[in-house]
Short mmCIF file of the C-alpha atoms (twelve columns), coordinates in Angstrom:
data_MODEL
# 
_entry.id   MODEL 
# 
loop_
_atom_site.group_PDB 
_atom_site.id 
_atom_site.type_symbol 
_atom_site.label_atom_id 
_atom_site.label_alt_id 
_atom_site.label_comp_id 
_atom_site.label_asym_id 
_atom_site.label_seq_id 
_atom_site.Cartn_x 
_atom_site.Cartn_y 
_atom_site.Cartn_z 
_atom_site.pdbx_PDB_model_num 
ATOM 1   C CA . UNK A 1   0.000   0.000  0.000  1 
ATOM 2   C CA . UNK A 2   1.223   3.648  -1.098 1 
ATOM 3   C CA . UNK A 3   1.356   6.100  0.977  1 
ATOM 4   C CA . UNK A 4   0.859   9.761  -0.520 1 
ATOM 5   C CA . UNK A 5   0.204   13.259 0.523  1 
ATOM 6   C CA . UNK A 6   -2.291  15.029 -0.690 1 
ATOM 7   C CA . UNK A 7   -2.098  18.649 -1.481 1 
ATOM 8   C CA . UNK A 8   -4.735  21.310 -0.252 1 
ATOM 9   C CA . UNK A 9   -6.163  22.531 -3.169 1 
ATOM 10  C CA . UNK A 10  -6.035  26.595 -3.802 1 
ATOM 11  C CA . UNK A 11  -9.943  27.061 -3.793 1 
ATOM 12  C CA . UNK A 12  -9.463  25.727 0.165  1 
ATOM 13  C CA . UNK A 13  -6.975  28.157 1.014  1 
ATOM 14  C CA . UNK A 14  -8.749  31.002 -0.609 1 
ATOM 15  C CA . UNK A 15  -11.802 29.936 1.143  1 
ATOM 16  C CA . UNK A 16  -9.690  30.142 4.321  1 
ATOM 17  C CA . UNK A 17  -7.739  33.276 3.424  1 
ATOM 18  C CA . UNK A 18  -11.280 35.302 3.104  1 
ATOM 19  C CA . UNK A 19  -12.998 33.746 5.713  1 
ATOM 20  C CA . UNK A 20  -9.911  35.406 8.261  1 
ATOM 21  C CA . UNK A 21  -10.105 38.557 6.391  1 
ATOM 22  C CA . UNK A 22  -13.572 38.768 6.684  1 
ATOM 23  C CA . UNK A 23  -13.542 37.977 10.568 1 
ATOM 24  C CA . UNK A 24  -10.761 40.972 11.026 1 
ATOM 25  C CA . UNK A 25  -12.765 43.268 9.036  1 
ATOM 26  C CA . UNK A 26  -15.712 42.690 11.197 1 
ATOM 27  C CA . UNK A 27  -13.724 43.299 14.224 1 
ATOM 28  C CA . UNK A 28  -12.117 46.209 12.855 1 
ATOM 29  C CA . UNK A 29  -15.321 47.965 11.937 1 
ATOM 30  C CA . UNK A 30  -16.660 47.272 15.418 1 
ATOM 31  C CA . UNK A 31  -13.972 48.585 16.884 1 
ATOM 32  C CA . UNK A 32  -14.321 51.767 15.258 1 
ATOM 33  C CA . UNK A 33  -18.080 51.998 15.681 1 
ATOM 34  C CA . UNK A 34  -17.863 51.960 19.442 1 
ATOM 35  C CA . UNK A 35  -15.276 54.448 19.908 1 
ATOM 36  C CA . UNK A 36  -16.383 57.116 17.302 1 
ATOM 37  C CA . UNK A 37  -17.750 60.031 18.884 1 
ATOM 38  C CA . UNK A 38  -20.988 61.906 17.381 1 
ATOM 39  C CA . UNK A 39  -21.409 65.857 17.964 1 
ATOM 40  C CA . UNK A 40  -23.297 68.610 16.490 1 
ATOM 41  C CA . UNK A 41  -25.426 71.596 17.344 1 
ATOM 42  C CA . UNK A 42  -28.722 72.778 16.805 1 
ATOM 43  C CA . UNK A 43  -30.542 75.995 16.616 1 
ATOM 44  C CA . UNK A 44  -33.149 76.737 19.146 1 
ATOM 45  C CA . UNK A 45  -36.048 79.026 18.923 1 
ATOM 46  C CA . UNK A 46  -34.869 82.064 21.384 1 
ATOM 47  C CA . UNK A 47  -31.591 82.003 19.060 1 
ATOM 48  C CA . UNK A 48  -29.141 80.224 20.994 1 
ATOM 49  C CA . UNK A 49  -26.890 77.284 19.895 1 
ATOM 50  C CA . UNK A 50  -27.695 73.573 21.455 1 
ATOM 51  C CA . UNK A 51  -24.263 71.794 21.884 1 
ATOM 52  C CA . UNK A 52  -25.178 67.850 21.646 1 
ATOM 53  C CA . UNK A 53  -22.249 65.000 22.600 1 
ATOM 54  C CA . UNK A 54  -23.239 61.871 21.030 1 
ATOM 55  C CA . UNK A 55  -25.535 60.262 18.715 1 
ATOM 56  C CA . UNK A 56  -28.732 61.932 17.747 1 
ATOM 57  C CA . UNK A 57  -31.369 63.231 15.246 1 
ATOM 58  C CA . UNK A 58  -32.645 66.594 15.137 1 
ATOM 59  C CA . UNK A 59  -35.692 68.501 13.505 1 
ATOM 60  C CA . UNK A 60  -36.751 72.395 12.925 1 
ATOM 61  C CA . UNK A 61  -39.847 72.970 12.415 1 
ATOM 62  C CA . UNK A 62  -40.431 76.611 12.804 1 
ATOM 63  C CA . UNK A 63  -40.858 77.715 15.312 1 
ATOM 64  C CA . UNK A 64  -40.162 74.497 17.694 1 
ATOM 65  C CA . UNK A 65  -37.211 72.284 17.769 1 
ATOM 66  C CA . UNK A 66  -37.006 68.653 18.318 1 
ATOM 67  C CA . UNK A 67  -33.764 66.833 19.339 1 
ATOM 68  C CA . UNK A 68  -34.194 63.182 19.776 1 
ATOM 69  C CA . UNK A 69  -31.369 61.643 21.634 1 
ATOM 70  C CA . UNK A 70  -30.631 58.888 23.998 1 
ATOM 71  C CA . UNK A 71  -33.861 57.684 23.688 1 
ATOM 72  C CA . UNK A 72  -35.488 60.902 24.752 1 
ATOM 73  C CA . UNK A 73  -37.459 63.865 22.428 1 
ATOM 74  C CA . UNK A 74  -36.334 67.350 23.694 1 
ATOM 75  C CA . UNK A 75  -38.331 69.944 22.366 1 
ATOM 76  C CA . UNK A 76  -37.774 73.354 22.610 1 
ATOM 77  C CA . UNK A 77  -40.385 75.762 21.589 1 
ATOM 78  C CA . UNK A 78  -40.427 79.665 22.237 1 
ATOM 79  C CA . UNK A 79  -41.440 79.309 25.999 1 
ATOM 80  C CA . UNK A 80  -41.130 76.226 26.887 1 
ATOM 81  C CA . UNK A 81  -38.418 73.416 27.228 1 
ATOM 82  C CA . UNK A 82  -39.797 69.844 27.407 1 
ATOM 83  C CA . UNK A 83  -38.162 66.671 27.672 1 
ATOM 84  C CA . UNK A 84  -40.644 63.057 26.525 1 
ATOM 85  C CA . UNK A 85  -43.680 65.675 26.547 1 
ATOM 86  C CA . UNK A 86  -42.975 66.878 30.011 1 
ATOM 87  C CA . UNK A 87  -42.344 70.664 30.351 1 
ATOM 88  C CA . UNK A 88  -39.030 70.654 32.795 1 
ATOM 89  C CA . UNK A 89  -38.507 74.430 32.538 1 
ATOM 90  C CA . UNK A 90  -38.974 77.709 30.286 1 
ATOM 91  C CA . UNK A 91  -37.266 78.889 27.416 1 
ATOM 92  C CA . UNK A 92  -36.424 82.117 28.202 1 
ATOM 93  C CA . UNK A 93  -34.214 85.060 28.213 1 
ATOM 94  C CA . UNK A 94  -32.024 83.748 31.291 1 
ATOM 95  C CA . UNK A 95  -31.277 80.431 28.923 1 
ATOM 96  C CA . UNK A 96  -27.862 81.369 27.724 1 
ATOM 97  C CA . UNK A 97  -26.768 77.714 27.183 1 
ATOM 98  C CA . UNK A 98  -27.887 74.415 26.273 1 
ATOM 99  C CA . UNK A 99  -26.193 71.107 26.377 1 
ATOM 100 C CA . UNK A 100 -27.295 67.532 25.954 1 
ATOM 101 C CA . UNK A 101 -24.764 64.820 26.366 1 
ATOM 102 C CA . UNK A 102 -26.243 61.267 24.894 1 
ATOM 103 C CA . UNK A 103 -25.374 57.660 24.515 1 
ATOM 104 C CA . UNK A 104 -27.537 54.991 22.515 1 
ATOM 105 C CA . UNK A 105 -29.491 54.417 26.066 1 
ATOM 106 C CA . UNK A 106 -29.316 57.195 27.779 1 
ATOM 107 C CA . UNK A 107 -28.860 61.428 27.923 1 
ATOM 108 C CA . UNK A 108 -28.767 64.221 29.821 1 
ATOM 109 C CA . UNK A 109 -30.182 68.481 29.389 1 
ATOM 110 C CA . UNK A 110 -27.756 70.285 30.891 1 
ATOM 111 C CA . UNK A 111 -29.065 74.274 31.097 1 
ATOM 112 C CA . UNK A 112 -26.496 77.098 31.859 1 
ATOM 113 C CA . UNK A 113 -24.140 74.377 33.225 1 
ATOM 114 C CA . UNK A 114 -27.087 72.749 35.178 1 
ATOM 115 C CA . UNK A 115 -28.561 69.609 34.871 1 
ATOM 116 C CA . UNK A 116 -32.230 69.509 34.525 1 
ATOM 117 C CA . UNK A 117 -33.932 66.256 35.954 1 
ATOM 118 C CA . UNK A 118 -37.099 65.016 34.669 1 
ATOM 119 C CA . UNK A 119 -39.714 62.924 36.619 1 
ATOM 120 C CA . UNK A 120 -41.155 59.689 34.801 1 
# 
């Protein structure tokens, strides 16, 4: 009885090449997905800039603004300040700044440096 080796044939180690490729790519673009950072502004009714840290959608409808962000809608219209429908304070002349820091779960309304809590 012979004994003879048998070669792997190219189509295998292509197969194999791509398939560890593919895994690093994946792992690369994951990598990079969690540790981008997301920031932008938005333009509120009394004519102040919204700084926002983190991922998030925003829409201006004259004359309201809505920000949605961490899984919250803050809306700003030209009195009022509401976060999920709930009016947490009022838009007015002594709002000089507006912050709201977000994650994919979570965010926060920071006013003139102040955090503004909301009930539930």
């Amino acid at each position: 009885m012979d004994h003879t080796t048998k070669r792997r044939s190219i189509l295998g180690t292509v197969t194999i090449g791509l398939a560890l490729l593919s895994g690093a790519t994946l792992c690369l673009f994951a990598f990079v997905a969690m540790t981008t950072s997301v920031s932008g502004t938005a333009s509120l009714p009394n004519g102040i800039t919204a700084v926002i840290n983190g991922p998030f959608s925003c829409s201006d409808i004259p004359p309201t603004t809505k920000i949605e962000a961490g899984g919250h809608t803050f809306t700003f219209s030209p009195t009022t300040i509401s976060v999920d429908g709930l009016p947490v304070r009022p838009l007015d002349a002594t709002v000089t700044a507006v912050q709201i820091d977000s994650s994919y779960w979570s965010a926060s309304l920071l006013v003139n440096g102040d955090s503004v809590t909301t009930l539930r």
